[in-house]
N, C-alpha and C positions, 0 to 999 in steps of 0.2 A: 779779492786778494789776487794778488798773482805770483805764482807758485813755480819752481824751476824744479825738476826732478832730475837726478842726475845718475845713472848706471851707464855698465857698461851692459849690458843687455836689455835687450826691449822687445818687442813684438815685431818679425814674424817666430822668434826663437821661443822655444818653446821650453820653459823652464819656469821654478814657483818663483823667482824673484819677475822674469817679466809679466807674468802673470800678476802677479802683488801691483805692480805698479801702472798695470792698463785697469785693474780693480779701483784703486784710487783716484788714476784721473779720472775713470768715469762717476762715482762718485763727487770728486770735488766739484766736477762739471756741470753733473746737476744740481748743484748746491750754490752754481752762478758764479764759479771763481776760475778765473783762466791757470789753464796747466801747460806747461812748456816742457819740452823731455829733451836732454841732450843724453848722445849715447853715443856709441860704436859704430859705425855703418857695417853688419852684418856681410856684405857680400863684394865690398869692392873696396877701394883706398881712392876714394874719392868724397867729397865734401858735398851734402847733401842738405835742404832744408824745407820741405811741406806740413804744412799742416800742424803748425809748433811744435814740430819735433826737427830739430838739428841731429844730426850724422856727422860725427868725422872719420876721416880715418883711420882702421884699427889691423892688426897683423893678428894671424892666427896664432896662439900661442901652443897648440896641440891635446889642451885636455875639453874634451868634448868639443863642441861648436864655437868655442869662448873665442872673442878677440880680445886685445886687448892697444890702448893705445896712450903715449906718453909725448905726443904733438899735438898742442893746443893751437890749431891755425888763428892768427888775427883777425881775419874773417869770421871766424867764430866768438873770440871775445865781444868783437864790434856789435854784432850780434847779438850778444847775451847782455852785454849792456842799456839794450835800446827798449828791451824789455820791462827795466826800471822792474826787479821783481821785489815781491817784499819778504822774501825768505825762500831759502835752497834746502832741497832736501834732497840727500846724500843718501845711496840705495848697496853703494860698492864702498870698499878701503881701499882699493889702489885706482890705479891709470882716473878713466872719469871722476872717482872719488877723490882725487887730489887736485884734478882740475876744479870741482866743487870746492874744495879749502881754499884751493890759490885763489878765484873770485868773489869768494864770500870775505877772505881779509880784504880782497883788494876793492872792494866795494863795498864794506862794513853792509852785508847783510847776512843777519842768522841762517846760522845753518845748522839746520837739523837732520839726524844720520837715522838710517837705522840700519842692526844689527840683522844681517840673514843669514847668515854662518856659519855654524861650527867649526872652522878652520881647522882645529886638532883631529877632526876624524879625517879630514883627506889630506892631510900634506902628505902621506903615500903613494898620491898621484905624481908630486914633485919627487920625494928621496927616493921612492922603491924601496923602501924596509930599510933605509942605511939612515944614522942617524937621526934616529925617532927622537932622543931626549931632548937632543940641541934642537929639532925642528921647533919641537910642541914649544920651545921655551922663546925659541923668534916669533913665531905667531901669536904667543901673550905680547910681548912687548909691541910687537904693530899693532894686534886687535886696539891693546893700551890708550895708545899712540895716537891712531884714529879716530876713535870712538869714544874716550874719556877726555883727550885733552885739545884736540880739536873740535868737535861739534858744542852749541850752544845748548841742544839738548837730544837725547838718547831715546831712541825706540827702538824695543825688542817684540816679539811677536806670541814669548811664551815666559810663564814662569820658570821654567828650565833656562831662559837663556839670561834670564835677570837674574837667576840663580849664580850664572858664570860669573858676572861682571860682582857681585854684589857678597857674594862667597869666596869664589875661589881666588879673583882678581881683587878682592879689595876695596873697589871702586865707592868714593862717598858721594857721587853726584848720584842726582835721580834718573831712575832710568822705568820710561811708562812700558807698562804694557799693552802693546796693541796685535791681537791676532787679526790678521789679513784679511779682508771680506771677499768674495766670492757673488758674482751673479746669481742668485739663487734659481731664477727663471729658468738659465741657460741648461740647469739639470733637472730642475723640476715638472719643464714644461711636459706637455705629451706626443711624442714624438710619431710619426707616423707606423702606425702597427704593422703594413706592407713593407717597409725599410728593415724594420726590424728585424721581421719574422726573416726577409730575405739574407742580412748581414748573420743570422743565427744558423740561417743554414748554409753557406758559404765557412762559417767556422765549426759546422758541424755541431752545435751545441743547441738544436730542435728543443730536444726533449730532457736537459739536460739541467742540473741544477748546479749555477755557475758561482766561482769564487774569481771573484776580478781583484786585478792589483793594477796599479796605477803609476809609473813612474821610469827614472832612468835605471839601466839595467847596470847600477856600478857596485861594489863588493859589498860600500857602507850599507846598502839596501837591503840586503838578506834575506835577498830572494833565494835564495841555495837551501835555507829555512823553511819556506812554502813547500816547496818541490819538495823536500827530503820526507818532511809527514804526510806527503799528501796520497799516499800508498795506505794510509788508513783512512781515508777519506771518500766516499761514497759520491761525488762531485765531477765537474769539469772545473780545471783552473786555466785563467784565461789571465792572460798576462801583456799590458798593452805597455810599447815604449822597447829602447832601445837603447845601447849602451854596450863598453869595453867587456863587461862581462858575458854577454850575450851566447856568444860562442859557448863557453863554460858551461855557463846552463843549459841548453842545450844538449851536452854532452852528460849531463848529471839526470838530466830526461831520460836519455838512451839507454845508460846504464843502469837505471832503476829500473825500469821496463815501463816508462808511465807514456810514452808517447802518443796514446789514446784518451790519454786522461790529463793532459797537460799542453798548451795550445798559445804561441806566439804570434802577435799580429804585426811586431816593429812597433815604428811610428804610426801614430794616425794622422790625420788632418786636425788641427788645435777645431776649426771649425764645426765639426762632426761627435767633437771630444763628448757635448753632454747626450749623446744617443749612445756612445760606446757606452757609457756608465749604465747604462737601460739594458742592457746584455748581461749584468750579471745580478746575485740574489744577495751575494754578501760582500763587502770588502773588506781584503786581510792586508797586515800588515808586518813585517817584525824587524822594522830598522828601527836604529834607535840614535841615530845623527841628525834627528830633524831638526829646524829648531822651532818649525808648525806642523809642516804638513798638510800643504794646501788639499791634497787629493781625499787627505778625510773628511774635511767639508765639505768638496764637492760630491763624497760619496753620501753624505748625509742628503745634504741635499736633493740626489737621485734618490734618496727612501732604500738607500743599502744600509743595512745594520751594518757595525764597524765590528770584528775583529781585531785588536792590535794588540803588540807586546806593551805591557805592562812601563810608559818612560814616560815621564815628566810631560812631553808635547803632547800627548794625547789625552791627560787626566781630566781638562778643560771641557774638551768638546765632550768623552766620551765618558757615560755612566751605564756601570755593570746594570744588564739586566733589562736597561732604557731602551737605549737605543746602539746598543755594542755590550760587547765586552774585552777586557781590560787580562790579557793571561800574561803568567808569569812562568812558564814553562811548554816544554811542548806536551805532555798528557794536556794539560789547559785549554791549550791550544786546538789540539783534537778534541777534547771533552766538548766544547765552547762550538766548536762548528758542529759538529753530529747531532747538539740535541737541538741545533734549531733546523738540522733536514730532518731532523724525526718527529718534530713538533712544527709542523705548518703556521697553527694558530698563534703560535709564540715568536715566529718569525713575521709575519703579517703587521703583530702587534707592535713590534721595534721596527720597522720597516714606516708605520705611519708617524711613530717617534722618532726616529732619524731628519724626515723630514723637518718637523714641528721643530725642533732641536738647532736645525739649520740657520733659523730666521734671526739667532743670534751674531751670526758672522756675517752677514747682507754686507754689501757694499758701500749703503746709505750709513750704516750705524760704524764701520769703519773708518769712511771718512769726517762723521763729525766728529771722533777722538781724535783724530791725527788735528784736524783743525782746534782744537784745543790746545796741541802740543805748540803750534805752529805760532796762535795767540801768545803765548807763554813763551815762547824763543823770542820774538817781535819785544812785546816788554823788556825781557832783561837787555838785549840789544841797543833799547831806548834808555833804560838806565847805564849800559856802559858808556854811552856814546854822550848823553847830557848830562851826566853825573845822579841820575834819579828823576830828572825832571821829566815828564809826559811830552810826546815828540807829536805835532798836529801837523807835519809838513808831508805826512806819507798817506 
């Protein structure tokens, strides 16, 4: 099969949708099916194309790293036609995502979207607190828009987000669920114990028994939640990633008095990323915007027991007692880390379940669902196009 994937972000950017989608093709790739990514060009406004990945050009729009771009060069199209692909699969709703709609009509090939989301927890980013109602009520209508009456068929990545579309929205088409796969290897491996030992004492956490979070430092996060309980906590928290809130935190450090107990590294290298996960004992968690949460699989993965607030994305992966648990408050929350630094043998135990746990999000088992969605968009495409009849010419 040959597959055209379409965002506006992609690898070397370092976020869970272009992660989801370098998961995929490698996946589909080993599965013998060519994958083509058209995206953003990251770092210049120039037109780029190596190794089936096309670039165009994109303008920084100012919320995090994001570009965004609304010039489809011809050069590009010519391009994505020569490909002959047998279905587009749509990663964004705007700029690249509409360039996906515009050549999936204009070249009758399905296309299939998926949903990575939540749009209502950040248009804050765009208003700044000033009309919240009218916002949340434009972003229904595009989600809508996009994602229901555009694509041939719908993936979402959690029951929470199928929830949206099928509860709150209304929506009567089917919409699969597919969580995201994950390298397993990449966290699982054994990383060298001389790297380690050296990055643990460089962050000063030797001897120390560590709570790692994983992710961008923005409000949806809640990471202001970690920091605020962690004055009952008996730990080092180690907090990797960057982000507008950053400073903030920071400053919520200071004023607790935790700056010996509380440890910021920024960014890391995306490369390096599954030996950071080997630095700490537990991963915490208490946002509740996801609509996966790739980093709790990958925490699994590393053999961190999971921590998280009590929402919908995490009910999946995460079973009280297994291999995390699932709080609903902050006593919980403290109750929940303390008795597994007071119980070694019981952290040990969820720590070899974590792992075990993991092998359900692999990248292999991900992409053979989505390849089913993919079959299924392909058919109905053959029946809009022949009126039902079976199509052998592709």
């Amino acid at each position: 099969m040959r597959i055209g994937i379409f965002s506006d972000t992609y690898i070397p950017q370092i976020n869970g949708v272009s992660t989801s989608i370098e998961m995929l093709r490698k996946g589909l790739e080993k599965k013998g099916h060519k994958v083509y990514i058209v995206t953003v060009n990251p770092n210049s406004l120039k037109y780029s194309y190596d190794k089936r990945v096309l670039r165009i050009p994109g303008v920084p729009i100012g919320i995090f790293d994001y570009r965004l771009t609304s010039v489809y060069p011809a050069r590009a199209i010519k391009k994505i036609k020569s490909w002959n692909l047998d279905v587009i699969h749509s990663q964004t709703e705007f700029a690249i995502g509409t360039f996906a709609r515009i050549l999936s009509k204009q070249f009758n090939i399905p296309l299939v979207h998926t949903y990575h989301t939540m749009y209502e927890d950040y248009v804050h980013y765009i208003t700044k607190g000033y009309f919240k109602k009218t916002s949340k009520k434009i972003v229904e209508h595009l989600t809508l828009f996009y994602c229901d009456l555009t694509a041939t068929e719908l993936i979402v990545p959690t029951k929470k987000a199928r929830d949206l579309f099928k509860d709150k929205y209304q929506v009567k088409r089917d919409v699969h669920i597919i969580p995201t796969g994950i390298e397993i290897e990449k966290y699982s491996k054994n990383y060298s114990l001389e790297k380690i030992n050296k990055l643990k004492k460089s962050l000063n956490i030797e001897n120390d028994i560590v709570l790692l979070f994983v992710g961008r430092l923005g409000l949806e996060k809640s990471v202001d939640f970690l920091i605020e309980n962690h004055k009952n906590i008996n730990a080092k928290l180690l907090i990797i990633g960057d982000g507008p809130e950053r400073e903030n935190l920071e400053k919520l450090v200071k004023k607790l008095n935790l700056n010996d107990k509380v440890i910021f590294t920024g960014k890391v290298p995306l490369k390096d990323i599954g030996m950071y996960y080997k630095l700490g004992d537990i991963f915490v968690t208490a946002s509740t915007t996801e609509t996966q949460g790739l980093t709790i699989i990958e925490a699994l993965a590393a053999s961190l027991p999971v921590v998280a607030i009590n929402d919908e994305s995490f009910i999946e992966p995460i079973k009280n007692d297994y291999n995390g648990y699932l709080f609903n408050n902050k006593k919980e929350y403290v109750n929940y880390i303390n008795s597994l630094i007071n119980d070694k043998n019981k952290l040990a135990k969820l720590s070899i379940n974590a792992l075990e746990s993991s092998y359900n999000f692999s990248n292999k088992v991900f992409a053979s669902k989505v390849l089913d969605v993919y079959k299924l968009a392909i058919k109905k495409g053959r029946k809009k196009i022949f009126g039902g009849k079976n199509d052998s010419s592709r």
